[in-house]
C-alpha positions as CSV (number, residue, x, y, z in Angstrom):
1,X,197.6,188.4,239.1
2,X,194.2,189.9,239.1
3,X,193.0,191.1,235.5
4,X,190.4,194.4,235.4
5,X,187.5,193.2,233.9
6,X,187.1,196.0,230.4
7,X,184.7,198.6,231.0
8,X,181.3,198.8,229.3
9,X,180.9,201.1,226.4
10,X,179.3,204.2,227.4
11,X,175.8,205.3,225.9
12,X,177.7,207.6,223.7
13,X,178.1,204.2,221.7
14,X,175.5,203.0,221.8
15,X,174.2,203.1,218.2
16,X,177.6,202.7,216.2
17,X,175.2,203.0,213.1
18,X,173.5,205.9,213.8
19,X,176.5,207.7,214.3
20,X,178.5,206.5,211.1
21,X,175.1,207.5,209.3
22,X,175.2,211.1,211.3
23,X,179.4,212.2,210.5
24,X,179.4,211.2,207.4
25,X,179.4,214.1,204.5
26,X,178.0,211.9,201.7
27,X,173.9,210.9,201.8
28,X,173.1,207.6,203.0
29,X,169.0,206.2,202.7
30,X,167.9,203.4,202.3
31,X,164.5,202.1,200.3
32,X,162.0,199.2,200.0
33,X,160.7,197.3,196.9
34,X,158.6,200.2,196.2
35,X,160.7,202.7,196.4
36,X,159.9,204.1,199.7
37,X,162.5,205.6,202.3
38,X,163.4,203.6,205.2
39,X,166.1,205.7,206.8
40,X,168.1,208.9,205.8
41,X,170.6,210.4,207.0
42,X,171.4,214.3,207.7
43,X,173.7,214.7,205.5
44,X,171.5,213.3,202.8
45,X,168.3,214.8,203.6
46,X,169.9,218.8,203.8
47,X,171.4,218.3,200.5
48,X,168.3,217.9,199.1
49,X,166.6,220.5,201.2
50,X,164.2,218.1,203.6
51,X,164.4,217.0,207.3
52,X,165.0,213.0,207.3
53,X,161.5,213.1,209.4
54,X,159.9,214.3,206.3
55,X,161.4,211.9,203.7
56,X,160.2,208.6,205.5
57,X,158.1,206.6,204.1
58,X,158.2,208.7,200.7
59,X,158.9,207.6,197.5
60,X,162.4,209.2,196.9
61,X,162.7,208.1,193.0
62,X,159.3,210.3,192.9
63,X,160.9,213.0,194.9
64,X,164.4,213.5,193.8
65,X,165.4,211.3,190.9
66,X,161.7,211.9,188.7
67,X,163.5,214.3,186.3
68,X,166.9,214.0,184.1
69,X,169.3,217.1,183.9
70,X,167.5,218.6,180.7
71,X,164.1,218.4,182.6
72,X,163.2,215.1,180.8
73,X,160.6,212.7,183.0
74,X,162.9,209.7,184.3
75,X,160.4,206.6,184.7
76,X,161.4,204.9,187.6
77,X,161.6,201.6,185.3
78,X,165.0,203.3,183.6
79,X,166.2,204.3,187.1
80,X,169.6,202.4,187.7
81,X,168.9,202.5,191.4
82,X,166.0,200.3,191.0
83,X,167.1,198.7,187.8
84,X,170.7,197.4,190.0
85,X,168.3,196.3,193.1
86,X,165.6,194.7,191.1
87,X,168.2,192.4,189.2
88,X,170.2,192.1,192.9
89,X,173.3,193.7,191.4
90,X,175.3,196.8,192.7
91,X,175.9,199.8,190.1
92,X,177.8,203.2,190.1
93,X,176.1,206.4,188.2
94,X,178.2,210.3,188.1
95,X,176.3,211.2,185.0
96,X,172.8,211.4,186.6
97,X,171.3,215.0,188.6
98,X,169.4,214.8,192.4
99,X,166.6,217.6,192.4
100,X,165.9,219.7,195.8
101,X,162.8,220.7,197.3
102,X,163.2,224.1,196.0
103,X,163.2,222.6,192.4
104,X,167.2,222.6,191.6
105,X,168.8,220.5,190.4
106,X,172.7,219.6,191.1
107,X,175.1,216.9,189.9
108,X,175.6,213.8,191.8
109,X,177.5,210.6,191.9
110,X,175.8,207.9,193.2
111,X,176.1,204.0,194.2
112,X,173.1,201.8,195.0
113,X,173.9,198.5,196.8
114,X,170.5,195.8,197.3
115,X,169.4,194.4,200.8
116,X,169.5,190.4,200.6
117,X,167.7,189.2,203.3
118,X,167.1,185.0,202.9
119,X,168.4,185.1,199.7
120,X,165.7,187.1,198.6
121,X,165.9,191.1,197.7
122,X,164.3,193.4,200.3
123,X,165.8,196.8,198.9
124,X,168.8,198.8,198.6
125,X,171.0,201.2,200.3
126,X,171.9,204.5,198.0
127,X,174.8,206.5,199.1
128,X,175.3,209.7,197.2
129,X,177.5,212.9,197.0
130,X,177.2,216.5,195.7
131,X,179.7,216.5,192.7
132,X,178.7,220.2,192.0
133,X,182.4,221.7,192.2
134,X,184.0,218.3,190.8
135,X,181.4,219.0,187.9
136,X,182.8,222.4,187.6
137,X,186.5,221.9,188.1
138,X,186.2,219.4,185.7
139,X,184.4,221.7,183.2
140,X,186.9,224.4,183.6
141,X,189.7,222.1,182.8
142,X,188.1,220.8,179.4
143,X,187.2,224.8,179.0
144,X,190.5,225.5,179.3
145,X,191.9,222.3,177.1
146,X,189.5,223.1,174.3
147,X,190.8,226.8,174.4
148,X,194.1,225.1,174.4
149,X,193.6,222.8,171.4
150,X,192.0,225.6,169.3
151,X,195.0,228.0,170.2
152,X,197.6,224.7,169.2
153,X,195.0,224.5,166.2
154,X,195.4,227.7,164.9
155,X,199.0,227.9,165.3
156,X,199.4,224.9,163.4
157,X,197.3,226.2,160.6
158,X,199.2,229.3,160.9
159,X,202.4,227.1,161.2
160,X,201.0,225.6,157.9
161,X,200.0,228.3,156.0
162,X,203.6,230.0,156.5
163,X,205.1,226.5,155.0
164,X,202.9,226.2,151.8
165,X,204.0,230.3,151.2
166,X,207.5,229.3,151.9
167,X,207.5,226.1,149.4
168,X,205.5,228.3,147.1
169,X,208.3,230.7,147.3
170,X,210.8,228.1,146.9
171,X,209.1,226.9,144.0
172,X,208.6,230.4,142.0
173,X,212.1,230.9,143.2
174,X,213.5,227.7,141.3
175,X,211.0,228.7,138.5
176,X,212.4,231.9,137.7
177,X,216.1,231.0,138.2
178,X,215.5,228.2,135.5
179,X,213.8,230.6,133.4
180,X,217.0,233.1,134.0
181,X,219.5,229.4,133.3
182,X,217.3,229.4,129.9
183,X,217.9,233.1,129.2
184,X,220.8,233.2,129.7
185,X,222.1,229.9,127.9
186,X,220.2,231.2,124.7
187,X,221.9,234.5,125.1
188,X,225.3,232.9,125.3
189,X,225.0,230.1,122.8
190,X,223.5,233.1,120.5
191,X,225.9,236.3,121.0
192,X,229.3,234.9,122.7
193,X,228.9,231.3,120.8
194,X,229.1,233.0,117.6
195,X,231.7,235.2,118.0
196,X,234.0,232.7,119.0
197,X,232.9,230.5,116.1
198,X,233.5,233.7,113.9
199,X,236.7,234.8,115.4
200,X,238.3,231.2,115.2
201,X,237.3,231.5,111.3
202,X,238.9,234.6,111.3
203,X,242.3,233.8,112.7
204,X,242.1,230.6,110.8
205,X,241.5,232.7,107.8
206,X,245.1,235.0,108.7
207,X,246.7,231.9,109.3
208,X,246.3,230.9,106.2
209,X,247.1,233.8,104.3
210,X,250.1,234.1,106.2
211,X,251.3,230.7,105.0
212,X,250.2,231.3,101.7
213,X,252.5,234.6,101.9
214,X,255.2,233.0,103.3
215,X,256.3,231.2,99.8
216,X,256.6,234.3,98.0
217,X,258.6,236.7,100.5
218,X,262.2,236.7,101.5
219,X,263.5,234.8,104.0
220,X,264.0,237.7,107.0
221,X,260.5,238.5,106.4
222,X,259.6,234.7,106.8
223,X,261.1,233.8,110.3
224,X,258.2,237.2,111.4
225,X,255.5,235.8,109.5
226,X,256.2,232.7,111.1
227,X,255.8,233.6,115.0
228,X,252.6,235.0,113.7
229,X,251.5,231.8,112.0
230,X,252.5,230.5,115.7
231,X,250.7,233.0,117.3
232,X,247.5,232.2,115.3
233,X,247.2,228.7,116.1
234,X,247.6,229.2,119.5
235,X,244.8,231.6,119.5
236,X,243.0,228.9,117.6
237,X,243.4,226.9,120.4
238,X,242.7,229.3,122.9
239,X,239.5,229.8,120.9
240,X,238.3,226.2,120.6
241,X,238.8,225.7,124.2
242,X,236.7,228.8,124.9
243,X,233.9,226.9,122.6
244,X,234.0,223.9,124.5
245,X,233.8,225.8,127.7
246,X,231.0,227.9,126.3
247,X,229.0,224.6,125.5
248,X,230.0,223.3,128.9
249,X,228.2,226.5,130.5
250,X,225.1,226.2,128.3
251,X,224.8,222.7,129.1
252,X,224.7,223.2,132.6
253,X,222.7,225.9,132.8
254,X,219.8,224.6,130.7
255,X,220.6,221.1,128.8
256,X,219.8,221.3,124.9
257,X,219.0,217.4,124.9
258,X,216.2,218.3,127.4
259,X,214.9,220.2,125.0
260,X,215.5,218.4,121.6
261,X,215.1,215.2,122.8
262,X,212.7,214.8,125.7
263,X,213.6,214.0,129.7
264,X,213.7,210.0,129.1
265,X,216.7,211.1,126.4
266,X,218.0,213.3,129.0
267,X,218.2,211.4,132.2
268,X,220.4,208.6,130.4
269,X,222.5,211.2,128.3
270,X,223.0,212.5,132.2
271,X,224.2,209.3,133.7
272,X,226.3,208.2,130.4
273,X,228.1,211.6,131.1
274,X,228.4,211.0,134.9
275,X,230.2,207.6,135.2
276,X,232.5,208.7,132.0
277,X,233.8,211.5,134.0
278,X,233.9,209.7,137.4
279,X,235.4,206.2,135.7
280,X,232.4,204.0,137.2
281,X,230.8,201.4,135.7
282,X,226.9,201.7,135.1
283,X,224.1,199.3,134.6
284,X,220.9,201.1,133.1
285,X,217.7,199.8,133.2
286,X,214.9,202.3,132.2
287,X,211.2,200.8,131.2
288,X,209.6,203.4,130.0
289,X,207.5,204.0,126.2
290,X,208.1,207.7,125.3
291,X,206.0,207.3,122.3
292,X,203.1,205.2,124.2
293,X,200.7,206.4,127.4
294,X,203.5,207.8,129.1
295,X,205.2,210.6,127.1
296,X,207.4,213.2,128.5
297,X,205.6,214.8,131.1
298,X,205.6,218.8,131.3
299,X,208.4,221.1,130.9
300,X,208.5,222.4,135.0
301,X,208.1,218.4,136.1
302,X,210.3,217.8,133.3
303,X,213.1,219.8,134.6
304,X,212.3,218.7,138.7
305,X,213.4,215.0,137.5
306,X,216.1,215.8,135.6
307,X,217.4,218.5,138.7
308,X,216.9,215.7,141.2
309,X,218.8,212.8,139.2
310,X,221.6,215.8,139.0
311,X,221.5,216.1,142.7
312,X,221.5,211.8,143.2
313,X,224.7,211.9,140.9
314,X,226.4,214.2,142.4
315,X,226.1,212.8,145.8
316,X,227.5,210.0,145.0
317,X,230.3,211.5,143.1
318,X,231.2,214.0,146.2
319,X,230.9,211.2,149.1
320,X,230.6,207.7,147.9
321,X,233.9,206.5,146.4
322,X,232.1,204.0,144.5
323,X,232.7,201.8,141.3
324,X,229.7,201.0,140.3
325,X,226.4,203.2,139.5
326,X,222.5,201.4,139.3
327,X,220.3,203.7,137.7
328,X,216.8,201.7,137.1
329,X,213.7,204.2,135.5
330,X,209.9,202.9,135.6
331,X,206.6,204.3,135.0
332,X,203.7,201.9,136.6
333,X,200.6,202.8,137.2
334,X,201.3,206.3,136.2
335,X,204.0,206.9,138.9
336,X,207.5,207.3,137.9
337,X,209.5,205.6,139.9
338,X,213.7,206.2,139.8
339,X,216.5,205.1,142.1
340,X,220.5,205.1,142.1
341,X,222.0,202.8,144.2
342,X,225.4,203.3,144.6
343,X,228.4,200.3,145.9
344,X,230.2,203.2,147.6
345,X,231.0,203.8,151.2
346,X,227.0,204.5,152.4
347,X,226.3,206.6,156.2
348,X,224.3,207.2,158.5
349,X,220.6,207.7,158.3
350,X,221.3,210.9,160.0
351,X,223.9,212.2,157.8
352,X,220.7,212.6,155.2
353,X,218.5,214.4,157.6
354,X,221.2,216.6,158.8
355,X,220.8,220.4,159.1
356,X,223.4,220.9,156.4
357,X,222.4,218.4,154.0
358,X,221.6,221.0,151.6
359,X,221.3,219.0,148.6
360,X,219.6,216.1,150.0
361,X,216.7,218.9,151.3
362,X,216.4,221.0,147.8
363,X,215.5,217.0,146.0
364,X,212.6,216.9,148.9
365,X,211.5,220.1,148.3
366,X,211.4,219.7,144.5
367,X,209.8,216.5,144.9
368,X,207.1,217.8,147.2
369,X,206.0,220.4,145.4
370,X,205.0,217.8,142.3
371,X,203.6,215.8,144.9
372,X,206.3,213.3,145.2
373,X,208.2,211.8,147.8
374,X,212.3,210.9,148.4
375,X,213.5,207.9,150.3
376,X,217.2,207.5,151.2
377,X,218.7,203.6,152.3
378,X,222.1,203.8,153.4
379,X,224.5,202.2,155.9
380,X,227.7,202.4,156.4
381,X,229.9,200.4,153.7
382,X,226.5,199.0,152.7
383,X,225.9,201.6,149.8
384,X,223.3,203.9,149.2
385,X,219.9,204.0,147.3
386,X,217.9,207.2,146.9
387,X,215.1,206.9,145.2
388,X,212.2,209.2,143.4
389,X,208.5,208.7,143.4
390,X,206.5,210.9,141.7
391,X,203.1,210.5,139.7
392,X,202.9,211.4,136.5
393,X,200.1,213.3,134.4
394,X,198.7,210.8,131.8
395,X,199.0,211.5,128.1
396,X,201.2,215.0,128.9
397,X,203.2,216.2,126.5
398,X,206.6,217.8,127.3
């Protein structure tokens, strides 16, 4: 079997080199110890506006790298290029600007690799590459991220400013109904508490004269007065229920003890009240001085705390099923701190961030606007504690 002997490579290829040098897009030159070009290729030389006959044997730090992008002089003793071939180490620069015959400058990325020869360094090859519309791209796209970031920015504030009006409004809101619960307890204690407490003397008063008369009269006219006498102590009744209710009412729209005695007075008057009327047992720890640093803070805070511990209680009356009620009340460091932990059924974490957990968001709002914070742990049949932390003004007076 005869085999063809391969045919020669034509003069086309010749100089492999010279055409990798010639189709490549990115310039290619290469430079001695003292800076001065060797070899460049076309692609290199257009881009910065010279023929490669012209660039040899010139000093190309002197005539394309002398000046940073600001116009700055560059010594050549800062240059990387030389810096990376001096110390016989390769580097990697797309920060630096190439500058053209006419006196233009334009972005470039560039790599400079040194020429061992015998161990020893001889120069360096640079390759480098117009990064003009990467340079641009990439300053459109931060353009347009910055524009992005200031739009996302002022939404937010916007986003912001609308919540601080709406909590604001929340707040004047609960303000001013408190102020209406205090009005209007005052007006009923005043005008409807006293005419039941006058009415009840009243019929009282008949029922007695009617017993009184009832010894002196025949006994027909008796069996009438009687049904009245009857009559009048079910009014009386009727009459001292209507009082209790009445104090009922006032209490819960604006509780005297608050008042007369001070929020610490209040909060435990509060839970006494609570597990009495949901048969729980309660263990109360409160450590607080009302008559040392730490006084009954100011009417509005006041009446946040006490709200709040309403809204704790009543949570665990509507869905714990518990026995047993923790209340524990500190002041530390000028923060009050209050939990109720409950030995009831507990949930979810969700079931307290729900979208209809209406009670649960008025105590964070309430909170918030005092500057304090609410923390719920619960799990299921593990219980729950809420708890209340909220600083304190020093030395305020309720």
């Amino acid at each position: 079997m005869q085999i063809d002997a391969p045919t020669p490579p034509t003069r086309a290829w010749g100089d492999p080199l010279a055409l990798l040098l010639a189709s490549t897009g990115e310039g290619v030159f290469g430079i001695d110890l003292d800076g001065l070009c060797v070899f460049i290729n076309h692609a290199g030389a257009r881009m910065i506006g010279f023929e490669p006959d012209e660039l040899l044997g010139r000093n190309m730090h002197d005539l394309t790298h002398h000046s940073h992008a600001d116009g700055v002089h560059y010594p050549v003793e800062d240059c990387p290029i030389f810096k990376a071939f001096l110390e016989g180490l390769p580097c990697r620069i797309d920060t630096e600007v190439f500058w053209r015959r006419d006196g233009t400058a334009f972005p470039v990325e560039y790599s400079s690799h040194p020429i061992i020869d015998g161990g020893a360094v001889r120069g360096a090859v640079v390759t480098f590459v117009d990064i003009t519309e990467r340079k641009r791209a990439a300053d459109a796209l931060q353009r347009a991220k910055d524009e992005l970031e200031e739009r996302v920015g002022e939404r937010t504030l916007a986003l912001a400013t609308a919540l601080k009006q709406v909590r604001e409004l929340a707040a004047r809101s609960e303000a001013v109904r408190e102020e209406e619960r205090t009005r209007i307890a005052r007006e009923v204690h005043d005008e409807l508490g006293s005419l039941l407490v006058a009415l009840k003397m009243d019929v009282n008063w008949l029922d007695k004269r009617l017993s009184e008369q009832e010894q002196r009269t025949l006994e027909a006219a008796g069996d009438m007065r009687e049904r009245m006498r009857c009559k009048c102590q079910n009014m009386s009744r009727l009459i001292e229920n209507a009082v209790d209710n009445v104090g009922r009412i006032i209490t819960d729209l604006r509780p005297s003890i608050l008042d007369h005695q001070g929020l610490w007075a209040a909060l435990e008057w509060q839970a006494q009240e609570f597990v009495q009327s949901a048969e729980m047992s309660l263990n109360w720890c409160m450590d607080v001085d009302p008559d040392g640093e730490w006084p009954d803070p100011p009417e509005p805070l006041a009446m946040a705390v006490f709200r709040i511990f309403q809204e704790m209680l009543s949570n665990v009356g509507r869905h714990a099923r518990a026995r047993r009620l923790d209340v524990h009340i500190v002041v530390q460091a000028g923060v009050l701190s209050l939990s109720v932990q409950d030995d009831g059924v507990g949930a979810l974490a969700q079931a307290f961030e729900a979208a209809d957990a209406y009670g649960v968001m008025g105590m964070r709002e309430r909170a918030r606007h005092f500057g304090g914070d609410i923390r719920i742990s619960s799990a299921p049949g593990q219980g729950t504690l809420m708890r209340l932390s909220i600083e304190l003004p020093a030395g305020a007076l309720a």
